[in-house]
MDAnalysis code that builds the backbone (N, CA, C; Angstrom):
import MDAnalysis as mda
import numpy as np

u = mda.Universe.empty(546, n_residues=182, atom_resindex=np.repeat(np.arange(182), 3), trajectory=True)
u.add_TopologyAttr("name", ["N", "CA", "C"] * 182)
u.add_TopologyAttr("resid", np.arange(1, 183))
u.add_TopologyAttr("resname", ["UNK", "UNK", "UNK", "UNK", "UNK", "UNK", "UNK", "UNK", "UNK", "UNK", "UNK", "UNK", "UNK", "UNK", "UNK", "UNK", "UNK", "UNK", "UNK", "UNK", "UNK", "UNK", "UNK", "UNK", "UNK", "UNK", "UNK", "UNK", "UNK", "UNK", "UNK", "UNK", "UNK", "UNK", "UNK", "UNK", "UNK", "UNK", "UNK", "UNK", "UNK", "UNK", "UNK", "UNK", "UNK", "UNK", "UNK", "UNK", "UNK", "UNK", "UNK", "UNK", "UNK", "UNK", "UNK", "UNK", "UNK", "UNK", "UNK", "UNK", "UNK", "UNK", "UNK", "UNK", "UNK", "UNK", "UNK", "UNK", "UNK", "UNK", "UNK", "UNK", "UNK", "UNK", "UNK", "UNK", "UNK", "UNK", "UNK", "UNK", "UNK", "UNK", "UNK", "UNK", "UNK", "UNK", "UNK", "UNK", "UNK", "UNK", "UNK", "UNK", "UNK", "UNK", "UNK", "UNK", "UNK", "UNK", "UNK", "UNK", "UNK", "UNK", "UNK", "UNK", "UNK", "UNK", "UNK", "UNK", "UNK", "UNK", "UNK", "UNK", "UNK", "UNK", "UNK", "UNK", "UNK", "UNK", "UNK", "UNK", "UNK", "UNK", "UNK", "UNK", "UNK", "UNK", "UNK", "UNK", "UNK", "UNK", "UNK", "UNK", "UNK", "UNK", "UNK", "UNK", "UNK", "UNK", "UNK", "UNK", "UNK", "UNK", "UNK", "UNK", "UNK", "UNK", "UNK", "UNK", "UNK", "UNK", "UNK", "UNK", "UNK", "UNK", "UNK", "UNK", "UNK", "UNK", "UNK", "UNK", "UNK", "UNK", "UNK", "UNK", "UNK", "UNK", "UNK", "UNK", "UNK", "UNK", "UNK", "UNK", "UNK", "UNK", "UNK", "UNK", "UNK", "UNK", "UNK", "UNK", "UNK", "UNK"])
u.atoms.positions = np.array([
    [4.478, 77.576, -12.232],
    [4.596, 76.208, -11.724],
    [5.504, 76.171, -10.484],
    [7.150, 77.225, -10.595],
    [7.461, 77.070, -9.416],
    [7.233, 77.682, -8.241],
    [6.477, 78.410, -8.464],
    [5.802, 79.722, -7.759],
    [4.641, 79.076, -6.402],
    [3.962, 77.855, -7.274],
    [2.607, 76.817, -7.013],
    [3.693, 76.145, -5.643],
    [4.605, 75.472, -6.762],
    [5.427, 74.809, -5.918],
    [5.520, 74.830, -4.365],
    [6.283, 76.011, -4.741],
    [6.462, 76.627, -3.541],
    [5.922, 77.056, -2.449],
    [4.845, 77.456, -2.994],
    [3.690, 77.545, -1.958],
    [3.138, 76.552, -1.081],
    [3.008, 75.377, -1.932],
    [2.736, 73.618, -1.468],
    [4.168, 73.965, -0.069],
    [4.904, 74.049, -0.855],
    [6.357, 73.397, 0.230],
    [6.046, 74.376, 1.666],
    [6.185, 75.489, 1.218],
    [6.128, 76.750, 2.668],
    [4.614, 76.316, 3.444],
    [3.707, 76.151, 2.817],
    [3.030, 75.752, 3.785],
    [2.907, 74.233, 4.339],
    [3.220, 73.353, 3.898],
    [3.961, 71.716, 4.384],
    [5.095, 71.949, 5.925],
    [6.098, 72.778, 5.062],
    [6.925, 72.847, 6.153],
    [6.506, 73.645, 7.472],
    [5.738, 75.032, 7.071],
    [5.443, 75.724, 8.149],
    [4.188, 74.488, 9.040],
    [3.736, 73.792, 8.289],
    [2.472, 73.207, 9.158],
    [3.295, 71.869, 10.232],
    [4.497, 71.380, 9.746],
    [4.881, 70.651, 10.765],
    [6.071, 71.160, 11.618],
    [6.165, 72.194, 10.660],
    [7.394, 73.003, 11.917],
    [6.676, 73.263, 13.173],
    [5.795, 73.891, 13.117],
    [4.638, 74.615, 14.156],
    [4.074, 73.487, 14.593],
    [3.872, 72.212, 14.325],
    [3.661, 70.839, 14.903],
    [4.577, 70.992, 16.276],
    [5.988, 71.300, 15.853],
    [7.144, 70.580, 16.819],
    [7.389, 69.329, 17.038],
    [6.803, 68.460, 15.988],
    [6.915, 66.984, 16.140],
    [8.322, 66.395, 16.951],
    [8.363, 65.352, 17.652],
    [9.667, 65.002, 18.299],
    [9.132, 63.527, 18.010],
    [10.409, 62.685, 17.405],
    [10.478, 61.628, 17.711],
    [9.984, 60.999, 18.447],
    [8.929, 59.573, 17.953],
    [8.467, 58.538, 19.781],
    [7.443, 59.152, 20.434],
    [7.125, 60.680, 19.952],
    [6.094, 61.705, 20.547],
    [4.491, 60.540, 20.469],
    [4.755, 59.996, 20.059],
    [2.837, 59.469, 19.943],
    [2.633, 58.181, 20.878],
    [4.098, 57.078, 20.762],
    [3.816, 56.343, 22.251],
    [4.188, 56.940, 23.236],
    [4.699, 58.151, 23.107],
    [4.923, 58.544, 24.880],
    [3.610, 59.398, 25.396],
    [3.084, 59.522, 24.122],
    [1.306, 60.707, 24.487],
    [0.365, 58.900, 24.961],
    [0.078, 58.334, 24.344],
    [-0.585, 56.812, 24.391],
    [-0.432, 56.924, 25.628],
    [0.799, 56.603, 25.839],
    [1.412, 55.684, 27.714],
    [0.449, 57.005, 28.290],
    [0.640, 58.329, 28.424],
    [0.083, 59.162, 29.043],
    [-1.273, 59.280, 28.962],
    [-2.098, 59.725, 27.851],
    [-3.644, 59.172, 28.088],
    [-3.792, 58.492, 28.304],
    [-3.437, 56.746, 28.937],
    [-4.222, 55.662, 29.130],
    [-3.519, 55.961, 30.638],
    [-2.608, 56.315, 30.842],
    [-2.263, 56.502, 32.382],
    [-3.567, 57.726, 32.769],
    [-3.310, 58.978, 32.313],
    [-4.622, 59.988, 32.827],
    [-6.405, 59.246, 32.294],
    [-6.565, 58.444, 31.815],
    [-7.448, 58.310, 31.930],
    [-8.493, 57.199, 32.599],
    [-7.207, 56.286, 33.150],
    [-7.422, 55.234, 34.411],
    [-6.642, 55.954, 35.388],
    [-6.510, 57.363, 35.415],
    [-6.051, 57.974, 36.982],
    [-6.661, 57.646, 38.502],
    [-8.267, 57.464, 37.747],
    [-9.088, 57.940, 39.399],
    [-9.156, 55.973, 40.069],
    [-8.772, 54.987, 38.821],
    [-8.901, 53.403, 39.006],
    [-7.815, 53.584, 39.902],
    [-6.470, 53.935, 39.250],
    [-5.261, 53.772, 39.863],
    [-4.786, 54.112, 40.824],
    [-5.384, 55.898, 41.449],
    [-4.938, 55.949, 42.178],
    [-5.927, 55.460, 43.920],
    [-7.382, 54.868, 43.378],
    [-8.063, 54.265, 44.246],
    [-7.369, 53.127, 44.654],
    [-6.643, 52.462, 43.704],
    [-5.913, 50.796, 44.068],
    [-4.857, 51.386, 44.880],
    [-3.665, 52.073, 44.411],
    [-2.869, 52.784, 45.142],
    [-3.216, 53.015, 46.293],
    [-4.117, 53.660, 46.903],
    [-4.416, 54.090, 48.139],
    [-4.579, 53.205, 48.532],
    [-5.626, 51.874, 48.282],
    [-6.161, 50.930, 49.064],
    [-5.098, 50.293, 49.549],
    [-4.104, 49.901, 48.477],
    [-2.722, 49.215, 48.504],
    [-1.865, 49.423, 49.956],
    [-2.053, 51.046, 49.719],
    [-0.750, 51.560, 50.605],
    [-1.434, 51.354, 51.610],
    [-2.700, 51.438, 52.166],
    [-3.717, 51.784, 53.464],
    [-2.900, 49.782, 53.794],
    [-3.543, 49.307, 52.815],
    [-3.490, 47.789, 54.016],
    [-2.329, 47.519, 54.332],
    [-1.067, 48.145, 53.414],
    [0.387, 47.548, 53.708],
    [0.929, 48.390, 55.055],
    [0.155, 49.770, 54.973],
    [1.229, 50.942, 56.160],
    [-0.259, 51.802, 57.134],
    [-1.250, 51.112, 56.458],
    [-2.218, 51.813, 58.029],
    [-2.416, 51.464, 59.016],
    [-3.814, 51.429, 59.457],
    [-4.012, 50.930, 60.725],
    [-4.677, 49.887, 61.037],
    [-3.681, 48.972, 61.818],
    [-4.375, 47.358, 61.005],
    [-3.644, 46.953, 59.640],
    [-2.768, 47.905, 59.484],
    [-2.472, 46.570, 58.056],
    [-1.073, 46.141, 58.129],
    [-0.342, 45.624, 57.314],
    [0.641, 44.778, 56.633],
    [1.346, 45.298, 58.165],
    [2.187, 46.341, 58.041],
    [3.350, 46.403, 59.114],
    [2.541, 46.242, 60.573],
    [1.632, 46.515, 61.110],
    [1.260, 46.404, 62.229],
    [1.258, 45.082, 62.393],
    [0.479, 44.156, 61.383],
    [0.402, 43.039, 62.049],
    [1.800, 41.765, 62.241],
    [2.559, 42.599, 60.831],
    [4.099, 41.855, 61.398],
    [4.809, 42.293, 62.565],
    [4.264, 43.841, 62.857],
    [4.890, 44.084, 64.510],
    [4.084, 43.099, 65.434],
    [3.293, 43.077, 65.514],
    [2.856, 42.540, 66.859],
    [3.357, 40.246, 66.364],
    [3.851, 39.880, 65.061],
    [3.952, 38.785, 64.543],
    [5.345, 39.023, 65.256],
    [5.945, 39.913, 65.539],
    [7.786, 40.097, 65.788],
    [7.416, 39.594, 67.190],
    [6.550, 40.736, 67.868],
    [6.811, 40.595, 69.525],
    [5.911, 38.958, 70.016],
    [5.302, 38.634, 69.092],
    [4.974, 37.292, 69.717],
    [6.163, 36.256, 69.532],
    [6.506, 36.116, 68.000],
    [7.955, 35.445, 67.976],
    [9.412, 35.963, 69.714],
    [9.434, 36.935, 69.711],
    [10.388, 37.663, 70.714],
    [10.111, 36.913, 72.226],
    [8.945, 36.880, 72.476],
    [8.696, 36.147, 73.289],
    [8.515, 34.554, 73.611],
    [8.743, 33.762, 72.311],
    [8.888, 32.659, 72.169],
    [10.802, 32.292, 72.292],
    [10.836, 32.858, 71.617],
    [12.741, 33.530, 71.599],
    [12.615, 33.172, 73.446],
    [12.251, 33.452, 74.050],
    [12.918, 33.604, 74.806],
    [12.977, 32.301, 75.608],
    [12.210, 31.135, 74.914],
    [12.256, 29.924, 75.511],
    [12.709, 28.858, 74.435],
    [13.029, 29.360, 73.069],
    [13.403, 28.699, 72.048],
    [14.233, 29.548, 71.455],
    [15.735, 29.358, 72.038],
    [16.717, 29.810, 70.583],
    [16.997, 29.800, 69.181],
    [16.269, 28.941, 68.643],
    [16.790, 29.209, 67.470],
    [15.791, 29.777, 66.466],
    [14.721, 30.407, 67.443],
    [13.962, 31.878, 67.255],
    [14.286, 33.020, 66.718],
    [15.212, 33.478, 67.682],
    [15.832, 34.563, 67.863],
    [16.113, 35.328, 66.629],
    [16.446, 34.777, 65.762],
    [16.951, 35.261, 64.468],
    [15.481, 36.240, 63.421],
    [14.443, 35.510, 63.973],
    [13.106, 35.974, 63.291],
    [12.598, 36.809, 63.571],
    [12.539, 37.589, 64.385],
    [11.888, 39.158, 64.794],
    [12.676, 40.370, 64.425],
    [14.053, 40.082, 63.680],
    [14.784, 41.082, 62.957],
    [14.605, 40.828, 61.801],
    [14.634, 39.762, 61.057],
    [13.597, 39.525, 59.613],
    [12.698, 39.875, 59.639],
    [11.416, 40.049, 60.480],
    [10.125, 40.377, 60.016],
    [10.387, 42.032, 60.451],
    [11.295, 42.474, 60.816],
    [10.766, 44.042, 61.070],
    [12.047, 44.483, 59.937],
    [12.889, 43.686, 59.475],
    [13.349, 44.141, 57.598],
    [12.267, 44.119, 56.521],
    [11.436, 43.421, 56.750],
    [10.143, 42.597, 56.129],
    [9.334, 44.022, 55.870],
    [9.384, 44.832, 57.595],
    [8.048, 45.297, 57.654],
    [8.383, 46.676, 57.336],
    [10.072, 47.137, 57.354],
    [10.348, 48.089, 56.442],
    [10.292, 48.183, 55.361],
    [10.459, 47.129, 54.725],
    [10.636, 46.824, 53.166],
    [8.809, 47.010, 52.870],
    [8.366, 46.690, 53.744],
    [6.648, 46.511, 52.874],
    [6.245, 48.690, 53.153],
    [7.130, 49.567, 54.418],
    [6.634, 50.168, 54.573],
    [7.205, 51.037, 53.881],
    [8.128, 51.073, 53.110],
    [9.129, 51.360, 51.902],
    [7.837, 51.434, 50.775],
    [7.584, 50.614, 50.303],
    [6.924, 50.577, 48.957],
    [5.007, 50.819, 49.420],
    [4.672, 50.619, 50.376],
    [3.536, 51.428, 50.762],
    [3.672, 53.224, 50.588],
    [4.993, 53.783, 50.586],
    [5.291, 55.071, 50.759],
    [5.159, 55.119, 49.166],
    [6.114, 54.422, 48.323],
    [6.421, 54.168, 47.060],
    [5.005, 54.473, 46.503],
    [3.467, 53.309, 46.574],
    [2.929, 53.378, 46.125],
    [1.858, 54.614, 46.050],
    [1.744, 55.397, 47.395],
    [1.549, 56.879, 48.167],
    [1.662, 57.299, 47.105],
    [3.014, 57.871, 46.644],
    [4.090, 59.000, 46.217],
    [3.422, 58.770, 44.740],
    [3.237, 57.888, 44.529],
    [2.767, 57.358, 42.545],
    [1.473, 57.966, 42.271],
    [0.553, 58.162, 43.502],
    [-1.047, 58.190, 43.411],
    [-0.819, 59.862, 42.649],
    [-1.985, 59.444, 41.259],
    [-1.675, 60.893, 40.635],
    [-3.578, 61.437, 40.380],
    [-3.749, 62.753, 40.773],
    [-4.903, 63.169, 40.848],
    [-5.489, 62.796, 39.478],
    [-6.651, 62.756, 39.199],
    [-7.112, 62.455, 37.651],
    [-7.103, 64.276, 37.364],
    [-6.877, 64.544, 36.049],
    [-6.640, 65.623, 35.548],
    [-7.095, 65.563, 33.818],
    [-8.285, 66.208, 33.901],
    [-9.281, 65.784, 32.596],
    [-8.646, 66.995, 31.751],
    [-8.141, 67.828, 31.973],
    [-7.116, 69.292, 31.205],
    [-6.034, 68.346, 30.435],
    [-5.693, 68.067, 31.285],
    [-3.913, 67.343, 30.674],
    [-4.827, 66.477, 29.971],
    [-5.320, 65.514, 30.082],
    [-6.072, 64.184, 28.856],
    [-6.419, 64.782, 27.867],
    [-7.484, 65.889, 28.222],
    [-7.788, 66.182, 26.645],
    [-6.842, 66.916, 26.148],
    [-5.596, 67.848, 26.611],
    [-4.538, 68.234, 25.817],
    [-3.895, 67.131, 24.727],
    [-3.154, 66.286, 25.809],
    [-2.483, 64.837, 25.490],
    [-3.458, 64.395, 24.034],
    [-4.593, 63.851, 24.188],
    [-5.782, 63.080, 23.176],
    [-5.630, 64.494, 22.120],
    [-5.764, 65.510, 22.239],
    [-5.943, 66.500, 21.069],
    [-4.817, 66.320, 20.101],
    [-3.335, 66.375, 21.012],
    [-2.148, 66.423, 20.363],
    [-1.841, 64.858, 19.578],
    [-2.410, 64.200, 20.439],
    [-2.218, 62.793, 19.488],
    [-3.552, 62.772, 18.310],
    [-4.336, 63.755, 18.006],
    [-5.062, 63.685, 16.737],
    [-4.816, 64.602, 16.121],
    [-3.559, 65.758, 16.377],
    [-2.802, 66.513, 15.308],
    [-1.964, 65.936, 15.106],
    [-1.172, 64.626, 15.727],
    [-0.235, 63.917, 14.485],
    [-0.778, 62.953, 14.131],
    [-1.291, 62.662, 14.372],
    [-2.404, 61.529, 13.708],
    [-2.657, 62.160, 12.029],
    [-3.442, 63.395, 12.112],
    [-3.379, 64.109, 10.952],
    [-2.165, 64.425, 10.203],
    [-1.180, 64.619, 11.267],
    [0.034, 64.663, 10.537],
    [0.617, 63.334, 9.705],
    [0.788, 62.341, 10.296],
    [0.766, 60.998, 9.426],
    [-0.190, 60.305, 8.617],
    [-1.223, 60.930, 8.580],
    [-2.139, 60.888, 7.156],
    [-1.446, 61.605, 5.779],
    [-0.819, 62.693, 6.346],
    [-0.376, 63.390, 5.168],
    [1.105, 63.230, 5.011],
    [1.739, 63.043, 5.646],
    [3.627, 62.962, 5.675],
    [4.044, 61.547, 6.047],
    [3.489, 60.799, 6.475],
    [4.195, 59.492, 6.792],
    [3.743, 58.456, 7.960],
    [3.998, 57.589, 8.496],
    [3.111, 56.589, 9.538],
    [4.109, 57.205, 10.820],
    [4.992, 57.781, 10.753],
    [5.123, 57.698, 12.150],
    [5.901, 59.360, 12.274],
    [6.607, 59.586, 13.703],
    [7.429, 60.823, 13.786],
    [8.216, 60.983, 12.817],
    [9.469, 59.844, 12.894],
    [10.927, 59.823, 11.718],
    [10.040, 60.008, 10.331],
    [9.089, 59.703, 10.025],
    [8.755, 59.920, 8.649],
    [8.318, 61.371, 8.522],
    [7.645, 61.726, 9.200],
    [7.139, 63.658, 9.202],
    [8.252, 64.174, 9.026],
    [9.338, 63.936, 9.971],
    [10.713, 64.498, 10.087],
    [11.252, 64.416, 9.043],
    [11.318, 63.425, 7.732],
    [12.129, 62.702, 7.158],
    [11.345, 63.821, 6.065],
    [10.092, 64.049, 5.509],
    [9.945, 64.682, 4.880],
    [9.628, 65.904, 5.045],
    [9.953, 66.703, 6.151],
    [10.155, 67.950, 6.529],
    [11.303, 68.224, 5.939],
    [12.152, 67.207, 5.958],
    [13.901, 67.496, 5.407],
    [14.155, 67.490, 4.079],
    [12.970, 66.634, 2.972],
    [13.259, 66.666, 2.103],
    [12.473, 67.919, 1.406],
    [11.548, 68.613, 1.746],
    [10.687, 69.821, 1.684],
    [11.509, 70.600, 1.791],
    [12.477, 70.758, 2.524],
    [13.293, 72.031, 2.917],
    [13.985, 71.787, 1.923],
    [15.158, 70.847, 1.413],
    [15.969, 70.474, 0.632],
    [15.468, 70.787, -0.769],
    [13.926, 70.369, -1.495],
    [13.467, 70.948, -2.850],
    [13.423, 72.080, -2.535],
    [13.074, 73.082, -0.848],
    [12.586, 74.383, -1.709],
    [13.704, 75.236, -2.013],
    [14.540, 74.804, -0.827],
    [16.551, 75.330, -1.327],
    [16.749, 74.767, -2.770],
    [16.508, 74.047, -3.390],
    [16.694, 73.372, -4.715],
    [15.835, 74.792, -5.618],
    [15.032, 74.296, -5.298],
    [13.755, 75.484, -6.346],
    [14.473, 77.125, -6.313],
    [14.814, 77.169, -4.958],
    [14.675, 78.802, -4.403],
    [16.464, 79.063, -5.663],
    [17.430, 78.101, -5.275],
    [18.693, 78.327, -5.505],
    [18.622, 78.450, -7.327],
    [17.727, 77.271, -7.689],
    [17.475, 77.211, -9.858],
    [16.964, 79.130, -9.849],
    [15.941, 79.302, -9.330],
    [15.468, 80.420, -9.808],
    [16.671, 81.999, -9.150],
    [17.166, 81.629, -7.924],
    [18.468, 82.720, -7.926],
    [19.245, 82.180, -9.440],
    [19.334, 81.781, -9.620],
    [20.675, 81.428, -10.966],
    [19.721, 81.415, -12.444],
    [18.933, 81.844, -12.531],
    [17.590, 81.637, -13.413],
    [18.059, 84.068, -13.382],
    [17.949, 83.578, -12.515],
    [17.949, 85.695, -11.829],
    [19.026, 86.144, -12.610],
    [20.205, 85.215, -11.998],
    [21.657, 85.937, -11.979],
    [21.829, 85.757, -13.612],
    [21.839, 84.598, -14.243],
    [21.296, 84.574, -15.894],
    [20.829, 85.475, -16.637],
    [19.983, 85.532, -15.973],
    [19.266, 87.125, -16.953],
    [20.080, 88.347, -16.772],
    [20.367, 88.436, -15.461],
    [21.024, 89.711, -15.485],
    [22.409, 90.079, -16.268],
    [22.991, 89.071, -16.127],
    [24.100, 88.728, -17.357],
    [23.860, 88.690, -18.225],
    [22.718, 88.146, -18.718],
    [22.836, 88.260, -20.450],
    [22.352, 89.554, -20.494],
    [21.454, 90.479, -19.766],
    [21.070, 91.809, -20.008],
    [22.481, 92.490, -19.962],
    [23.143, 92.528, -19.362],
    [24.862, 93.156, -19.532],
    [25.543, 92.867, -20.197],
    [25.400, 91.893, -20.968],
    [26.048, 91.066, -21.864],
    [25.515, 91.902, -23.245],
    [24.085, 91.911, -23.579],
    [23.739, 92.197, -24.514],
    [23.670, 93.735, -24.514],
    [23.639, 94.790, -23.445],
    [24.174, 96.368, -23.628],
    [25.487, 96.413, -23.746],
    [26.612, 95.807, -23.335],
    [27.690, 95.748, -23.561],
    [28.266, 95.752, -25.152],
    [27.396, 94.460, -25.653],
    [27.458, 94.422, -27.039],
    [26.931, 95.136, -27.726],
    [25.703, 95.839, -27.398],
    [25.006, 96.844, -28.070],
    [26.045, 97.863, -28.749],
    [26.358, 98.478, -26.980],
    [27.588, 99.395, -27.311],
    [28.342, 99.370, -28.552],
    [28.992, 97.980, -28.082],
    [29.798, 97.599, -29.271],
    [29.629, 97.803, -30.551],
    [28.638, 97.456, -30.917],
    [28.212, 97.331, -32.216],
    [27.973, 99.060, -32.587],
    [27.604, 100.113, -31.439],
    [26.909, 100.880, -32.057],
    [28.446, 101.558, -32.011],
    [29.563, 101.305, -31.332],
    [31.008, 102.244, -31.898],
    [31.578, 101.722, -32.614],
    [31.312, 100.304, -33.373],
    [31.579, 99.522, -34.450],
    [31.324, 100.509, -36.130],
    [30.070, 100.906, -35.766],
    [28.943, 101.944, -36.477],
    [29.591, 103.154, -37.125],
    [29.882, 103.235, -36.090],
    [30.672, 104.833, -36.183],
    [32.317, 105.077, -36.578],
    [32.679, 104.036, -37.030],
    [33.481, 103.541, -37.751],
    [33.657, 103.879, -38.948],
])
């Protein structure tokens, strides 16, 4: 029976040790397949994004040439003046996060998805059998380890028992047999 036991436990534990489960591991795989698998949506918007805010013809060009028409009004209306250094903070700030949105654009990568999707249907399997989430796999990984140290430690002292009473009882043997001879 503890032999069965045991066997249950060593292979429980070896199957989620070799998991490597980590905490939070299944919404941070989620966020990642639904990011790799609207890659090629996202990074089409991205591009389009960045093209109208920082290309040719878009967002910053047309606040440059919006500066130098103001600049030239400036020059017959003072209290202008102040607006063609706002719109070219404006047109850094838009050419700032046109770079921003650049730098984000991520190739679609169908390797990494189906890694990601595989690993989220080996804990998936894993919380069919150990618990609904990471902390619960974990939680009874700990208590698996804890019975089989329980089991492993009864049967060392189950060991050390016997061997004592086997010394115990040649000891007395002895005894009895120079008792004998008496």
């Amino acid at each position: 029976e503890r032999s069965r036991e045991l066997d249950v436990l060593a292979f429980e534990i070896n199957e989620i040790e070799r998991a490597g489960v980590q905490a939070g591991e299944s919404a941070e795989l989620s966020e990642l397949v639904r990011r790799l698998a609207n890659a090629e949506t996202v990074a089409t918007a991205l591009t389009n994004a960045s093209h109208a805010l920082k290309g040719e013809g878009g967002a910053t060009d047309l606040i440059a040439g919006a500066g130098s028409e103001i600049e030239s009004a400036a020059a017959v209306d003072d209290e202008l003046a102040s607006l063609p250094a706002r719109l070219e903070a404006a047109a850094i700030e838009i050419a700032d996060v046109a770079d921003e949105l650049a730098g984000r654009v991520v190739a679609p990568d169908p390797e990494a998805l189906e890694n990601a999707q595989q690993r989220l249907a080996g804990l998936a399997r894993l919380k069919r059998k150990y618990g609904d989430d990471e902390g619960e796999i974990l939680a009874y990984l700990d208590r698996a380890r804890a019975r089989r140290a329980e089991i492993e430690g009864h049967d060392a002292d189950v060991e050390a028992n016997e061997r004592d009473y086997e010394l115990r009882t040649a000891t007395a043997t002895r005894a009895a047999g120079r008792l004998g001879e008496l």
